[in-house]
N, CA and C of each residue as an Amber inpcrd file, in Angstrom:
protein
   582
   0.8440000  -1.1770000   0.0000000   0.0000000   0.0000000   0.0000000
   0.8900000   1.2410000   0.0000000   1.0280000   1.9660000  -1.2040000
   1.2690000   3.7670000  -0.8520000   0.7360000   4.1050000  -0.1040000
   1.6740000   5.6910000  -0.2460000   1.1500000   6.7790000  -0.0400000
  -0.1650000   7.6360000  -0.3740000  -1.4210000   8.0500000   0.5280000
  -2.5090000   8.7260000  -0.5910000  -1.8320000   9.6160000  -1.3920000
  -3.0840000  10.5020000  -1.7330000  -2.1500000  11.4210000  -2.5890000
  -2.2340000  12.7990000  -1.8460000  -2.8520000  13.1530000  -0.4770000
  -2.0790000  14.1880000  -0.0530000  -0.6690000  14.2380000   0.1540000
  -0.2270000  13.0790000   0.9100000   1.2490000  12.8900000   0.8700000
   2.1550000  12.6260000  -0.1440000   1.7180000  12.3120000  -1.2150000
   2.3160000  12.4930000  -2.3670000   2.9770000  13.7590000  -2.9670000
   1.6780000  14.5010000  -2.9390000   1.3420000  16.1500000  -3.0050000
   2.5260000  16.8620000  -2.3540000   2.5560000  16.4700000  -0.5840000
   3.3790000  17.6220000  -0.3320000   4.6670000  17.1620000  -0.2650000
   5.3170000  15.3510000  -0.5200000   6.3020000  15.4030000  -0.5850000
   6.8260000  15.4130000  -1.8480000   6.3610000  15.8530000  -3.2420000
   6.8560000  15.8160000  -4.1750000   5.8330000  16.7780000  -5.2290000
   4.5200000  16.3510000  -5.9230000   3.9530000  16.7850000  -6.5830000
   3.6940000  18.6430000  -6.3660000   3.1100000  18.6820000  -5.4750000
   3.3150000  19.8780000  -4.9700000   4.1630000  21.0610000  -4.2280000
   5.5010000  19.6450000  -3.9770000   6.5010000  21.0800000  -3.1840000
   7.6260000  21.2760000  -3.9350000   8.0050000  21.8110000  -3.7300000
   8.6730000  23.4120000  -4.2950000  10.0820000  23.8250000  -3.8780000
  11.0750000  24.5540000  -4.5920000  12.0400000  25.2860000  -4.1170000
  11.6470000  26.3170000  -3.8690000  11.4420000  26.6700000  -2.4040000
  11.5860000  28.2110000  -2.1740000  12.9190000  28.9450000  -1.8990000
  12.7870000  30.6630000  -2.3870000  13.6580000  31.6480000  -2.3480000
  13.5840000  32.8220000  -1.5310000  11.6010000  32.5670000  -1.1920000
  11.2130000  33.7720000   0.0620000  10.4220000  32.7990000   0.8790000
  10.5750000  33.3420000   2.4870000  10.4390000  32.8670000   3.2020000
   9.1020000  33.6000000   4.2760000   8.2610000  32.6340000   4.9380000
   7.8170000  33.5680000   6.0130000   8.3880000  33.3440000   7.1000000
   8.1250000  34.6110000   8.0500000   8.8260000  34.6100000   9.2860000
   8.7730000  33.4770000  10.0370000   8.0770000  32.8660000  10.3160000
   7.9090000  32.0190000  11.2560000   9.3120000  30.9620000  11.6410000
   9.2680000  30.7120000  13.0730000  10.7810000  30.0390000  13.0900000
  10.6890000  28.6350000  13.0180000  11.5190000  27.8650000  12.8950000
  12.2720000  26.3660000  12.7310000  12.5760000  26.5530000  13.8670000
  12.3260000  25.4910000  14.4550000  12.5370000  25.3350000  16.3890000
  13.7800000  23.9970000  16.2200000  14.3500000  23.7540000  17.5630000
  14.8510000  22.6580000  17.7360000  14.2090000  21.2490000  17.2270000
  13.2730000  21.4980000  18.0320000  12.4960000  20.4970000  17.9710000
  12.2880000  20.1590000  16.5360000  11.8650000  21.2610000  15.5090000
  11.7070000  21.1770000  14.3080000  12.9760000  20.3380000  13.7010000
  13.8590000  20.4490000  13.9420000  15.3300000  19.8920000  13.4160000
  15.3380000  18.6660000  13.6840000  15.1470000  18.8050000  15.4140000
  15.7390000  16.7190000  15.8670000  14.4460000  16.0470000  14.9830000
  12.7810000  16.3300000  14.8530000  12.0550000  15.6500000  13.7120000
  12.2540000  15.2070000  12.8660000  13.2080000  16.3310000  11.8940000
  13.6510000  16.1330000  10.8890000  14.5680000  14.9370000  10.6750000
  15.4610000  15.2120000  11.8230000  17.3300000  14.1190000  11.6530000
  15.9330000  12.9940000  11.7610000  15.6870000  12.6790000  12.7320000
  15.2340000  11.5910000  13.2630000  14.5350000  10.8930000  12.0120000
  14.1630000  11.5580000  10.3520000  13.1250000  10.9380000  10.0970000
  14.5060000  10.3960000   8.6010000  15.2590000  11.4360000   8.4650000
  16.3200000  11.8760000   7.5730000  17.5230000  10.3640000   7.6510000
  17.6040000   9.9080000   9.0010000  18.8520000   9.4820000   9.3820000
  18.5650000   7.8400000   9.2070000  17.2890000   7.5430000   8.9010000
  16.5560000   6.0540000   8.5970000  16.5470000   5.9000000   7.0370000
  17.2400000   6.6840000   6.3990000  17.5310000   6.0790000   5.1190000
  18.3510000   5.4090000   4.3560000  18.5510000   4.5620000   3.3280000
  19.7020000   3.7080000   3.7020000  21.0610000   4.1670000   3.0740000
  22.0250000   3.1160000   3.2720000  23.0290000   4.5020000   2.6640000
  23.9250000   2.7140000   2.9430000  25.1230000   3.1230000   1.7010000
  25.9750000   1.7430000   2.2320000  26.6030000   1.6120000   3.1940000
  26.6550000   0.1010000   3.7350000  26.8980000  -0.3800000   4.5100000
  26.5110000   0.2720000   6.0650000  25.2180000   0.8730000   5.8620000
  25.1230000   1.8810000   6.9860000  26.1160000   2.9130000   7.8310000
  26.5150000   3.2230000   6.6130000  27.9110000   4.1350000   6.5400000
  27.9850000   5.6130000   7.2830000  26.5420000   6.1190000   6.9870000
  26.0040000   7.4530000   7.4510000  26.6530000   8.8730000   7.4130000
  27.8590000   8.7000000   6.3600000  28.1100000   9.8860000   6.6410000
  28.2100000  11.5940000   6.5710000  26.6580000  11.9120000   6.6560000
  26.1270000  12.9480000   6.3570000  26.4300000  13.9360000   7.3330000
  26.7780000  15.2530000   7.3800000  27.3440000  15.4380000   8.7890000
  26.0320000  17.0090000   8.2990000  25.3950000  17.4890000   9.4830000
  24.5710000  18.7340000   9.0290000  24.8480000  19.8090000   9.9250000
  25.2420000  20.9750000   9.6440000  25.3190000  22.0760000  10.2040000
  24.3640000  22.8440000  10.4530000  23.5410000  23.4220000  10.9520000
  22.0400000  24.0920000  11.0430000  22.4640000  25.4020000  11.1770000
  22.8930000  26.7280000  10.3140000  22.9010000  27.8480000  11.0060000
  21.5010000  28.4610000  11.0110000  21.3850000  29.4140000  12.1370000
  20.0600000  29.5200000  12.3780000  20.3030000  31.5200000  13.2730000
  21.5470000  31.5690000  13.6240000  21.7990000  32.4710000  13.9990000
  22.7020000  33.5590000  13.1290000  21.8270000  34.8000000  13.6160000
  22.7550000  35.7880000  12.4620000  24.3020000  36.2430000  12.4040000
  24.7780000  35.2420000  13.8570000  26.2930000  35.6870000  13.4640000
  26.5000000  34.4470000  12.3990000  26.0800000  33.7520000  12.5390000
  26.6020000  32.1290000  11.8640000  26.3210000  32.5340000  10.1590000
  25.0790000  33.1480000  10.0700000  24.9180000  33.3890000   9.2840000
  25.6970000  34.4080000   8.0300000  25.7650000  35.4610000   9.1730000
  27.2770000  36.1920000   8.6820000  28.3270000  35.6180000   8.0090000
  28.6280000  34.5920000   8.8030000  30.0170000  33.9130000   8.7340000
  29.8540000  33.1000000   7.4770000  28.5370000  32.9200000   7.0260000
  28.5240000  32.1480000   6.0820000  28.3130000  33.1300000   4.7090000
  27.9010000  34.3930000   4.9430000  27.9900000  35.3280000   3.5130000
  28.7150000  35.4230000   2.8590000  30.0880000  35.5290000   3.0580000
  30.8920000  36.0030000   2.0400000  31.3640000  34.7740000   1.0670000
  30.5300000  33.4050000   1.2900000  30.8300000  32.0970000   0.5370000
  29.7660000  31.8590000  -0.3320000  28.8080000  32.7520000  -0.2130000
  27.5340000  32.4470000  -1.1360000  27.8720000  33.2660000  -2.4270000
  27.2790000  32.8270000  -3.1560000  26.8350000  33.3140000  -5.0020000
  26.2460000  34.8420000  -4.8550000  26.4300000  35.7850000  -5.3210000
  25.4330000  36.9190000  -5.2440000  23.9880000  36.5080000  -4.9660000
  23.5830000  35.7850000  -6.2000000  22.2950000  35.4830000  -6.3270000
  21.6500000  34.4540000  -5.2260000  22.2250000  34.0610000  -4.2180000
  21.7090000  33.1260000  -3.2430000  22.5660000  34.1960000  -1.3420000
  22.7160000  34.9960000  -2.0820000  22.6330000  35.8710000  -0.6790000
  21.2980000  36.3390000   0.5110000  20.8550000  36.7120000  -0.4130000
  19.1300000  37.6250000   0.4630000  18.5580000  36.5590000   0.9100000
  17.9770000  35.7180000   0.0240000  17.4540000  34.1320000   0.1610000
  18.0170000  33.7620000   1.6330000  19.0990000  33.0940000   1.2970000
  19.7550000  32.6570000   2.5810000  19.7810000  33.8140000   3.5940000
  19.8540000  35.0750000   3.5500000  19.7570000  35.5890000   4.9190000
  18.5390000  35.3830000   5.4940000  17.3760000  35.6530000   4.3750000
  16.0060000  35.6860000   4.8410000  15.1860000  34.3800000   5.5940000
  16.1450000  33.0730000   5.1690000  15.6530000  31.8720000   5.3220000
  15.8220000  31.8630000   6.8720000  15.0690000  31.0360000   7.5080000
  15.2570000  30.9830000   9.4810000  15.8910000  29.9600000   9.5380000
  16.5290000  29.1090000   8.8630000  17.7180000  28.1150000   8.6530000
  18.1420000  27.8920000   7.7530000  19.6130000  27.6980000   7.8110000
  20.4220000  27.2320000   6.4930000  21.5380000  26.2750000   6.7390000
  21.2400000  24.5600000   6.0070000  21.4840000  23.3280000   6.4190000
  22.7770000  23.5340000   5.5030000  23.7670000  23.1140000   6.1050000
  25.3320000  22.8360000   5.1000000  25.5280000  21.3240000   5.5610000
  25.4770000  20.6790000   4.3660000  24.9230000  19.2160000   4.1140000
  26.2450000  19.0390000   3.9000000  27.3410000  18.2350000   4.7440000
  28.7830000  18.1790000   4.7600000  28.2270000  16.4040000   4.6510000
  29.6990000  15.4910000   4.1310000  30.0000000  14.4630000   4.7070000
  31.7110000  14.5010000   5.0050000  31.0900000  13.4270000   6.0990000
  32.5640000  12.6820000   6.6220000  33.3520000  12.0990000   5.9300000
  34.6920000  12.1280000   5.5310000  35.6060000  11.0120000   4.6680000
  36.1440000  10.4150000   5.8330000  36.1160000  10.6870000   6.8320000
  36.4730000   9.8450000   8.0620000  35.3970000   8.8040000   8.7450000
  34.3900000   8.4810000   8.0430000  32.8270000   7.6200000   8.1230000
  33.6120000   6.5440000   9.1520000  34.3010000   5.6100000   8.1470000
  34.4960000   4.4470000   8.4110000  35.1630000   4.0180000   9.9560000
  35.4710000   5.2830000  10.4820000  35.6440000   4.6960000  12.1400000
  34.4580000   4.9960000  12.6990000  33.1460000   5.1020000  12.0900000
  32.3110000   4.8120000  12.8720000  31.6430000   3.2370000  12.5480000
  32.1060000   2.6250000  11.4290000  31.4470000   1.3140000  11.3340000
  31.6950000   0.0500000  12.4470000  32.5130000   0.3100000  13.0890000
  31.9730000  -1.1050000  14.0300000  30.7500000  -1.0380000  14.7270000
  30.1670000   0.3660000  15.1090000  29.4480000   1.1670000  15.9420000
  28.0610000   0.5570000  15.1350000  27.9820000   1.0050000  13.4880000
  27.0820000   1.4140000  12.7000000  26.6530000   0.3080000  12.0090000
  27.6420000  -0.5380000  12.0480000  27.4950000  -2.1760000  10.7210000
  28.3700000  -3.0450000  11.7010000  27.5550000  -3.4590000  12.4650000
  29.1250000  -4.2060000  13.4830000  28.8380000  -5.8620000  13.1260000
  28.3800000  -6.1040000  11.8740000  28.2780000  -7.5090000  11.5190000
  29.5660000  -8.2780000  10.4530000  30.0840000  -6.9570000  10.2450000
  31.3060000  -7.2370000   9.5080000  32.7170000  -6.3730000   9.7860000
  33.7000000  -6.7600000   9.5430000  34.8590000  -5.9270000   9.8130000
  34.8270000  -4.4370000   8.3820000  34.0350000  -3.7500000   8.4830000
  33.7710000  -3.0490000   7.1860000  34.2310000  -1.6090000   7.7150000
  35.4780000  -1.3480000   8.2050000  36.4160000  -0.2320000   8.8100000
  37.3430000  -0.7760000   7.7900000  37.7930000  -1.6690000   8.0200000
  38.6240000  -2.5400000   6.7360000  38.7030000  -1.9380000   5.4240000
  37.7350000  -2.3350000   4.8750000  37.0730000  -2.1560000   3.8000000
  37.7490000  -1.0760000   3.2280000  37.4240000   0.1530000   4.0740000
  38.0080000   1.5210000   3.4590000  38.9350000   2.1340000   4.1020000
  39.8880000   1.5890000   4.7850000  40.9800000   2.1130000   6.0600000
  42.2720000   2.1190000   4.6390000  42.8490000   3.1640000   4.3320000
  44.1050000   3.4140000   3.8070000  43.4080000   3.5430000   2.2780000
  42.6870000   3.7150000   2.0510000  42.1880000   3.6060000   0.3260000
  41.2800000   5.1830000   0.5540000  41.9530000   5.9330000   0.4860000
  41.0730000   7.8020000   0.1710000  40.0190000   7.7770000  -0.6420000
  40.6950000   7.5820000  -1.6800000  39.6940000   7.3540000  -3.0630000
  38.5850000   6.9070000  -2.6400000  38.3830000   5.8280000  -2.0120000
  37.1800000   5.2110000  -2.1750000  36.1880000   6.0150000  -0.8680000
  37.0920000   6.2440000   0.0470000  36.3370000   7.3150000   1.0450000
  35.8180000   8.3220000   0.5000000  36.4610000   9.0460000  -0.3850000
  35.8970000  10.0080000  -0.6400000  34.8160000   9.7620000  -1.5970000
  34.6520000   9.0660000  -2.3300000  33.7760000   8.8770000  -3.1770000
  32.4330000   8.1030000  -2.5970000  32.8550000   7.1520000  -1.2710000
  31.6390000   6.8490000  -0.5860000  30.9730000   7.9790000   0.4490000
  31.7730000   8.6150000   0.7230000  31.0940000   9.4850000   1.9460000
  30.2460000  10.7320000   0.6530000  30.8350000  10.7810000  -0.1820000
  30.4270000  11.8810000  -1.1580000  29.1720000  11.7640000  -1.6160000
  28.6810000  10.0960000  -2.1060000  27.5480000   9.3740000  -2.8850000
  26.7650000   9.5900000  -1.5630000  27.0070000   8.8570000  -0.3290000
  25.9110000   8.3900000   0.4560000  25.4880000   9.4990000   1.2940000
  26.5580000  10.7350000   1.3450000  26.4240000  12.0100000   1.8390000
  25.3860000  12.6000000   1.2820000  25.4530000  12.6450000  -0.2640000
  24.4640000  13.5200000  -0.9050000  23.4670000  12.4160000  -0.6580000
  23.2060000  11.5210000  -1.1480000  21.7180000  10.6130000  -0.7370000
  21.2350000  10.9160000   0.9130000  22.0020000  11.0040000   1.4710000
  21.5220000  11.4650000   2.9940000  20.8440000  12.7320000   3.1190000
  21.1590000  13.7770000   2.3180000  21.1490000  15.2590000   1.9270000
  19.6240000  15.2130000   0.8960000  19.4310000  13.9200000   0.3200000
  18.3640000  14.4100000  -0.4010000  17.0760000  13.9460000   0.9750000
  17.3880000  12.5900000   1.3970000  16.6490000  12.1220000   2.5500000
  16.3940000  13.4100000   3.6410000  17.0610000  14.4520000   3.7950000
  16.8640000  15.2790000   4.9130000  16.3400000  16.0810000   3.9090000
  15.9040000  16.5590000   2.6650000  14.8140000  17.5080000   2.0480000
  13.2430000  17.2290000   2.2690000  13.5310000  15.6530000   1.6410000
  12.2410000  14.8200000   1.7630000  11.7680000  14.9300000   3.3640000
  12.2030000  14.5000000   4.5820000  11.9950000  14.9820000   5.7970000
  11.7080000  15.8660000   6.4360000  12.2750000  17.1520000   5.5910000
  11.8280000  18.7500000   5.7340000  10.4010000  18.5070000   5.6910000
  10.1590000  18.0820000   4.0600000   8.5540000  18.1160000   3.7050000
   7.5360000  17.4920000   4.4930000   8.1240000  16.2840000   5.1530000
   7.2290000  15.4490000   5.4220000   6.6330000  15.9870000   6.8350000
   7.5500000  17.2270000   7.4350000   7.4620000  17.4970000   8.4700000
   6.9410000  18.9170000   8.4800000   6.3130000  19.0930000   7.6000000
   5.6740000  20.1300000   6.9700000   6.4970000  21.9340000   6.6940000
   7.9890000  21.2270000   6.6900000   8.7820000  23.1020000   6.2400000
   8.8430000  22.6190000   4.6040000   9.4120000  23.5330000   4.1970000
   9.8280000  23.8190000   3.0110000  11.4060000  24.4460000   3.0470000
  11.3480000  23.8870000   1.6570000  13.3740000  24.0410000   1.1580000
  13.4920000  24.6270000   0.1540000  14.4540000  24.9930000  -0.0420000
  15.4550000  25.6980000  -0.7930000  16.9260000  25.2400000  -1.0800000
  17.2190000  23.7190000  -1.6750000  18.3990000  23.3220000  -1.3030000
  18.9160000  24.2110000  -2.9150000  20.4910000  24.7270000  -2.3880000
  21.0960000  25.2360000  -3.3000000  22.7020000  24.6220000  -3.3600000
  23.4260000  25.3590000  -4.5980000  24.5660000  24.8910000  -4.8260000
  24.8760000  26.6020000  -4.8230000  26.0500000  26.8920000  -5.9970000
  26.3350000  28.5520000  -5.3990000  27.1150000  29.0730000  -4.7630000
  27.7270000  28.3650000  -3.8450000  28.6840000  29.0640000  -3.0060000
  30.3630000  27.8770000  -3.0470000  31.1970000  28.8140000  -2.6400000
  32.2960000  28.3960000  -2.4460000  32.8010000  27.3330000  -1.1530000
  32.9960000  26.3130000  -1.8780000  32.7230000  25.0910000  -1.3540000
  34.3520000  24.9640000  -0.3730000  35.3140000  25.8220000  -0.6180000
  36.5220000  25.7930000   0.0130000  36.4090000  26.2840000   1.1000000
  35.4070000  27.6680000   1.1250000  35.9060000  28.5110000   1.5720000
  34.6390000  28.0810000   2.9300000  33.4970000  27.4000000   2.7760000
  32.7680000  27.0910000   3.6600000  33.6760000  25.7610000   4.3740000
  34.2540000  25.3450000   4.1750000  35.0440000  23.8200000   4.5300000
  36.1240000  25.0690000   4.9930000  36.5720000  25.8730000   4.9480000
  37.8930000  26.3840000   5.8950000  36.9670000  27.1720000   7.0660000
  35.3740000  28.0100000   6.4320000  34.7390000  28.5130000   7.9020000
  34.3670000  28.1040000   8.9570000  33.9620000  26.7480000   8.5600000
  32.8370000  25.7320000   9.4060000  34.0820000  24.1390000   9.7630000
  34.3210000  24.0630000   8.8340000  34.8280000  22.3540000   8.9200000
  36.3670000  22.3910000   9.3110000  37.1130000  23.5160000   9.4900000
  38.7320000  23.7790000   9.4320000  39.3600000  22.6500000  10.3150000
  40.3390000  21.8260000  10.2440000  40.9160000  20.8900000  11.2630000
  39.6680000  19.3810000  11.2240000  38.6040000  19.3370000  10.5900000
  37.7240000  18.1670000  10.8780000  38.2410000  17.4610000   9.5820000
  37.6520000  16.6470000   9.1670000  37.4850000  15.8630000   8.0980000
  36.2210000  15.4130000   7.5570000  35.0550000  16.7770000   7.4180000
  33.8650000  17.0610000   7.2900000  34.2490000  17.8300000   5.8850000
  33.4150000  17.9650000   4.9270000  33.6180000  18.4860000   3.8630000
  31.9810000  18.5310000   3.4260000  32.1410000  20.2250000   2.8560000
  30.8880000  21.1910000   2.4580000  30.0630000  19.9580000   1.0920000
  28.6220000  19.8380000   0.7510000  28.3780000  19.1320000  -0.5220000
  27.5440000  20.5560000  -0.9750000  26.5270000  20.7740000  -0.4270000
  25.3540000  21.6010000  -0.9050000  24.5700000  22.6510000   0.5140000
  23.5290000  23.4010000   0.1140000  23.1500000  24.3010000   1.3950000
  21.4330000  23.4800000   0.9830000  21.1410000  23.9880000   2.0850000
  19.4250000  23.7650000   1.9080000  18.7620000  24.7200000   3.1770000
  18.2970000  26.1380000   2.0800000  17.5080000  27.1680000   2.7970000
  16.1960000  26.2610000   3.9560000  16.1680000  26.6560000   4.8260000
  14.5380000  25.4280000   5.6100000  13.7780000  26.9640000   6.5770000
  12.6460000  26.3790000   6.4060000  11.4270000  27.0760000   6.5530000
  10.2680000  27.0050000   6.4140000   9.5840000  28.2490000   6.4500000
   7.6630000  28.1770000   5.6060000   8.3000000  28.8890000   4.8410000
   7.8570000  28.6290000   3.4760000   8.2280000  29.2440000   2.3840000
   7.0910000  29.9470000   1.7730000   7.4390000  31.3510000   1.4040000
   5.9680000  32.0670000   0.9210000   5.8900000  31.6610000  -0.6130000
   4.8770000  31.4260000  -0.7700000   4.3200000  30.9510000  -2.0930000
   4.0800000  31.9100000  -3.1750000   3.9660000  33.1370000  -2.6690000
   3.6130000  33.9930000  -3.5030000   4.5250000  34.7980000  -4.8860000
   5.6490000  34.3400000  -4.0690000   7.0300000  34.7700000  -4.9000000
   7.7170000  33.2780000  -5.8940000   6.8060000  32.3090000  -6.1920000
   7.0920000  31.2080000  -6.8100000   6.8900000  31.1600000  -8.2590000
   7.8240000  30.8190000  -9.0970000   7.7430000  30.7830000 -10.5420000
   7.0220000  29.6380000 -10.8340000   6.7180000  30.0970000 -12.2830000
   5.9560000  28.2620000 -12.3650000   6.2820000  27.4100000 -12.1460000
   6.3010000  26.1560000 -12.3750000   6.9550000  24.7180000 -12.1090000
   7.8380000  24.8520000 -13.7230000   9.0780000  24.2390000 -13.8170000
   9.7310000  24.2650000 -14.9300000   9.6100000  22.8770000 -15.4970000
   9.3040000  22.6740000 -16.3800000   9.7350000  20.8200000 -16.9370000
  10.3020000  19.9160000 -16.4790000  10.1180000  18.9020000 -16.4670000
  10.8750000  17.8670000 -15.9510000  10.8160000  17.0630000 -17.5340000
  11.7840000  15.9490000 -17.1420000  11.8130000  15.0740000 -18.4080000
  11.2960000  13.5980000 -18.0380000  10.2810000  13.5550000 -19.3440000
   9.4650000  12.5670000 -19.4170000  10.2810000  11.0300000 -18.9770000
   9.2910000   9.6480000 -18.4660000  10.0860000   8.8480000 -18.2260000
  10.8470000   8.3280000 -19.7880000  10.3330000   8.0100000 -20.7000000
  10.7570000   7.9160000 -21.6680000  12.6460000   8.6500000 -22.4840000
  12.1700000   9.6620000 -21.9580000  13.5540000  10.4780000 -22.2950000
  14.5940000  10.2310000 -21.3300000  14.1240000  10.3530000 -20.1050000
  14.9840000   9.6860000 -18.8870000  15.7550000   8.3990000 -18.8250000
  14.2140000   7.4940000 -19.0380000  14.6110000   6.0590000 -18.3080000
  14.2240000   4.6330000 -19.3090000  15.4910000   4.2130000 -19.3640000
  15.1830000   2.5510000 -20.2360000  14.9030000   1.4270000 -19.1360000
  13.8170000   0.6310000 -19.3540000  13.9960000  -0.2910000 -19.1390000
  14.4920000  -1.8460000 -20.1100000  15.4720000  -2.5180000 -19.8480000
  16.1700000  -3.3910000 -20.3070000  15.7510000  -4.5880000 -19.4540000
């Protein structure tokens, strides 16, 4: 059995990138909902390594201006949170913790490459799981790209082994300032089945 189709609606058919925001705030509480619903998705070897920054305050926010795009400045100030969707390349010392059915620290202990490319894949899949969670929890997003991905990894992440992927504005998003819906591509043009 699906989903009806209100929930369809607001986790996909009907929601939206927003760019204006209403006031209203994103609470704590609003956040741990979110992880909590975000952090049950699967990812290899239950690897998890999505790491999320929540700024929510206007010094943080500050600190994060001078790394944004012109065009994703106002947005992000105006938004009452702004998620910096980092992963870990250091994941794999959490797997005995996370997958303790196999020696899978192993796996990726002395091989970068493959760290980086797993924490990178399952990072962003974690990153889309915490949009979908936004929705389901009734805010709205704004995930963007845009900004300087060095220079947020030397503000926020300096000395960790956390690294910047994408931002995602979170909020009530005002509707009124929304462009149409733009195209998507048909399954046909998209997708073969073989």
């Amino acid at each position: 059995m699906g989903l009806d189709d209100w929930s369809l609606d607001l986790l996909f058919r009907e929601a939206r990138t927003f760019s204006a925001w209403r006031p209203d705030p994103v609470t704590d509480d609003d956040l741990r909902r979110v992880w909590d619903l975000a952090k049950l998705g699967p990812t290899s070897a239950n690897c998890s390594p999505v790491r999320v920054l929540f700024l929510r305050s206007a010094e943080a926010k500050e600190k994060l201006k001078p790394a944004l795009s012109a065009g994703n400045v106002a947005k992000t100030m105006a938004a009452p949170v702004t998620a910096i969707v980092g992963h870990d390349v250091e994941f794999h010392d959490l797997l005995p913790r996370l997958f303790p059915e196999a020696d899978a620290r192993r796996w990726f202990a002395g091989n970068p490459d493959l760290l980086e490319t797993t924490a990178f894949r399952n990072g962003t899949l974690q990153g889309a799981y915490l949009i979908l969670a936004c929705r389901a929890v009734g805010l709205d997003c704004g995930p963007m790209s845009g900004f300087d991905n060095a220079l947020v990894d030397e503000l926020f992440f300096r000395g960790t082994s956390i690294r910047s992927n994408f931002l995602v504005n979170i909020g009530r998003g005002d509707g009124t300032h929304l462009p149409p819906r733009r195209p998507r591509l048909g399954f046909e043009e998209a997708c073969k089945v073989l």
